[in-house]
C-alpha positions as CSV (number, residue, x, y, z in Angstrom):
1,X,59.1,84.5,-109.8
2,X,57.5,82.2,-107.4
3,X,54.1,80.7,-108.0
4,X,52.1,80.6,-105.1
5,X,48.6,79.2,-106.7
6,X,49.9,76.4,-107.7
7,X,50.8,75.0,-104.2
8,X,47.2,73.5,-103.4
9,X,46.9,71.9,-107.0
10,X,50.4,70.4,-106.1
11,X,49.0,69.2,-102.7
12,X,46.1,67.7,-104.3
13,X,48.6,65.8,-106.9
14,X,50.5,64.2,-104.4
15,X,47.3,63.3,-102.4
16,X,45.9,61.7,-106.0
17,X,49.8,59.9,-106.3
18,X,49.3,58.1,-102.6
19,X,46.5,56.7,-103.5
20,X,47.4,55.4,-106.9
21,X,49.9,54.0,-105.4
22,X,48.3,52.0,-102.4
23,X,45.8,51.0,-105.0
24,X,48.7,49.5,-106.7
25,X,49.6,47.5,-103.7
26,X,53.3,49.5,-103.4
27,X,54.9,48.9,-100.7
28,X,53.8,50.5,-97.2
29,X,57.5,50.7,-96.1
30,X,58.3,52.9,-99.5
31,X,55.3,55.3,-98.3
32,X,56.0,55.5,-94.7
33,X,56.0,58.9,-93.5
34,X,54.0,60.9,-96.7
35,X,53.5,64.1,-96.1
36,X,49.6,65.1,-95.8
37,X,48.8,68.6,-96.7
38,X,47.1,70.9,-97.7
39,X,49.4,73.5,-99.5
40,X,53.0,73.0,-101.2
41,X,55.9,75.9,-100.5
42,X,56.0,78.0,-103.6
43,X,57.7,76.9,-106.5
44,X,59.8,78.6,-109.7
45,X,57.9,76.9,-112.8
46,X,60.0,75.5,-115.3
47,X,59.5,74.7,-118.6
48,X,61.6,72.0,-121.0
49,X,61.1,70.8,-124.4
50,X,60.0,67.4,-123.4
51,X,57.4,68.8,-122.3
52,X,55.3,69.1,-125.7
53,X,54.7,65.7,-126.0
54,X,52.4,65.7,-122.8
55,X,49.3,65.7,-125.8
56,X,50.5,62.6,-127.0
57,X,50.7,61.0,-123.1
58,X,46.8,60.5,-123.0
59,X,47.2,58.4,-125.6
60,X,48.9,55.6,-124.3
61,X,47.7,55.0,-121.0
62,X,45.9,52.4,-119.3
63,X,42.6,52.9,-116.7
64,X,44.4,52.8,-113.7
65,X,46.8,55.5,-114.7
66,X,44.5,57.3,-116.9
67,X,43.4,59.9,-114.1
68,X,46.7,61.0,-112.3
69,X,48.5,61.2,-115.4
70,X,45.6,63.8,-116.7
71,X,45.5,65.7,-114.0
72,X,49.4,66.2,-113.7
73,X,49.2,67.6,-117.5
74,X,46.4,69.9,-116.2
75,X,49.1,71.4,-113.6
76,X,52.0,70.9,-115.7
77,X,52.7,74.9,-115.9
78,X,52.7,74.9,-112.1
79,X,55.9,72.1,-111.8
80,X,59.8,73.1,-112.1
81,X,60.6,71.0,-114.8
82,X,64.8,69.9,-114.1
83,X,67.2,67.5,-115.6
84,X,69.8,65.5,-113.7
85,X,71.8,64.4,-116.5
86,X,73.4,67.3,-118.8
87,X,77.4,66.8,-119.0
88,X,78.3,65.0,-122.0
89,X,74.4,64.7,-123.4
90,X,73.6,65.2,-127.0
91,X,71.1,68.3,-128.0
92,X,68.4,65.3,-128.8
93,X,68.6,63.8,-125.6
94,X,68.4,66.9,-123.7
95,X,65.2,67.8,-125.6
96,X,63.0,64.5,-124.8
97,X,63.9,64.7,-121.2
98,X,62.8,65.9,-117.5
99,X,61.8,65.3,-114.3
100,X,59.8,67.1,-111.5
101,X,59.6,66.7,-108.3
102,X,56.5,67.3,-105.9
103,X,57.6,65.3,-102.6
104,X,61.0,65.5,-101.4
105,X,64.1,67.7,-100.4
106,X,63.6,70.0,-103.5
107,X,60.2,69.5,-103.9
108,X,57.0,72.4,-103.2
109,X,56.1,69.4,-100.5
110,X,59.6,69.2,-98.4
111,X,59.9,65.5,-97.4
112,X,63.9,64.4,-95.7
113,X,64.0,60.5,-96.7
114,X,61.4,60.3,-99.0
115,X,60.9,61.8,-102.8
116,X,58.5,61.5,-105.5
117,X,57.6,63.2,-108.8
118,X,57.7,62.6,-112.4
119,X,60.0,61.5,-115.4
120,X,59.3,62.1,-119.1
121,X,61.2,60.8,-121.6
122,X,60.5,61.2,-126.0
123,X,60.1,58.6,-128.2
124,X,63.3,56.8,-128.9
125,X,65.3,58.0,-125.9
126,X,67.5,56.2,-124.0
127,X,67.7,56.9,-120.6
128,X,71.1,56.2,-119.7
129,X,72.5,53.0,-117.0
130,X,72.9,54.5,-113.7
131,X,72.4,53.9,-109.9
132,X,72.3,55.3,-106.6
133,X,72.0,55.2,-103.0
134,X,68.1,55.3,-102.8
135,X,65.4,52.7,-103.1
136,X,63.0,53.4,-106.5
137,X,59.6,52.4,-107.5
138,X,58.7,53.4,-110.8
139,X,55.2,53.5,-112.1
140,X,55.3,54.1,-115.7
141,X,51.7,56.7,-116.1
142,X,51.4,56.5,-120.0
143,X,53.0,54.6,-122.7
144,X,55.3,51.0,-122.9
145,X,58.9,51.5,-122.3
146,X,61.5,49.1,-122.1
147,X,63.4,49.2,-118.7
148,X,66.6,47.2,-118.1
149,X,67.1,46.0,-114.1
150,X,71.5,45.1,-113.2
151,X,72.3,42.9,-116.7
152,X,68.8,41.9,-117.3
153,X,67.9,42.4,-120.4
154,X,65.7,45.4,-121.6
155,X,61.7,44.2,-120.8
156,X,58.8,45.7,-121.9
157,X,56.3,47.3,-118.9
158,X,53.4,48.9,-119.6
159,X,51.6,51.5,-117.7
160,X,50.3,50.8,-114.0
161,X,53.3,48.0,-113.6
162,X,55.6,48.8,-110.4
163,X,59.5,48.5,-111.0
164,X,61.1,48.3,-108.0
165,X,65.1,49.3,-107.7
166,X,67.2,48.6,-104.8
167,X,69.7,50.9,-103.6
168,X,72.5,50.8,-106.3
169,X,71.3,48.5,-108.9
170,X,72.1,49.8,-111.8
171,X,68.9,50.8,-114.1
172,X,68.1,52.2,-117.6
173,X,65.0,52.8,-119.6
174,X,64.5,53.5,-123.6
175,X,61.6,54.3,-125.5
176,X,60.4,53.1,-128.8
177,X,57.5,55.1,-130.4
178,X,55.6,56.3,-127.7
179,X,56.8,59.0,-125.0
180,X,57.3,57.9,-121.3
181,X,55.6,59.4,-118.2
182,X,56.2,57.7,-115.5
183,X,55.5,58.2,-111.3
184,X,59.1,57.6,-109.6
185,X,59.1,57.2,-105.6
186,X,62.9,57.3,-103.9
187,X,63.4,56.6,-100.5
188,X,66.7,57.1,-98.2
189,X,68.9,58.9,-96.5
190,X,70.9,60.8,-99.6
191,X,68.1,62.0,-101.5
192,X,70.1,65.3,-102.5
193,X,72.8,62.9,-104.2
194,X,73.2,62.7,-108.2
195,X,72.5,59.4,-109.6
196,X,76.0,57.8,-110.9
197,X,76.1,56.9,-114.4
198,X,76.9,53.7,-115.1
């Protein structure tokens, strides 16, 4: 069943995401063309495991981050929870993992180049290698992953630090003790297309 009060609190998360992110200094090519509104399309709220360690996000985040990531918890019921990855996926992988989208081609705020949501991972998940044709900027919201970039190797960032990905370089994340909610922002022309592993 389709939730149609939750399309203004969606509205006023992506509005609360924009300017996080030009307070950030991201990139004002990334953000071309956001959508300003007022209301979201209705949406079909699901829920995933992942998502009871949203108590444990306000923990481990920093003061720049510390506002957007509260205020997506508060509309957390409101947000189709998905996952990209399944084939092939252990059971403990599938349950400290999800994404939502607010902005984009599957999103309550339709957007055609331009995407944006949110990524939760559990404590000692690894998020595995993959690329795709998009441009990324990842914001990590709440707690101090470690994100691998091409053959870096894996680097601690801590919340409020921008990641940037080109389009395919190959990128991976894991967690240590803390969970992972980070702010993702995908740009191009095949937003609809699965990330590749690998």
């Amino acid at each position: 069943m389709s939730d149609t009060t939750g399309n203004k609190a969606v509205a006023k998360l992506a509005a609360a995401t924009l300017r996080l992110l030009r307070h950030l200094g991201a990139p004002k090519a990334l953000l071309a063309g956001w959508p300003e509104v007022e209301y979201g399309l209705p949406c079909s709220p699901r829920p995933l495991p992942v998502l009871h360690y949203l108590p444990r996000v306000m923990t481990c985040t920093a003061p720049a981050t510390e506002s957007l990531a509260a205020q997506m918890i508060a509309e957390v019921a409101k947000l189709d929870w998905r996952q990209s990855f399944t084939a092939g996926m252990s059971d403990g992988f599938l349950a400290n993992y999800g994404w939502t989208e607010i902005i984009g081609p599957r999103g309550p705020i339709v957007a055609d180049r331009l995407a944006c949501g949110f990524l939760l991972l559990g404590p000692r998940t690894a998020f595995p290698s993959h690329r795709h044709a998009a441009e990324e900027l990842y914001v990590p919201l709440a707690g101090t992953a470690f994100w691998q970039r091409g053959r870096r190797p894996y680097a601690p960032c801590p919340p409020g630090q921008m990641l940037h990905h080109s389009p395919w370089l190959p990128h991976a994340v894991r967690t240590a003790d803390e969970p992972l909610l980070a702010l993702y922002v995908w740009r191009g022309d095949a937003l609809m297309h699965a990330p590749l592993l690998g």
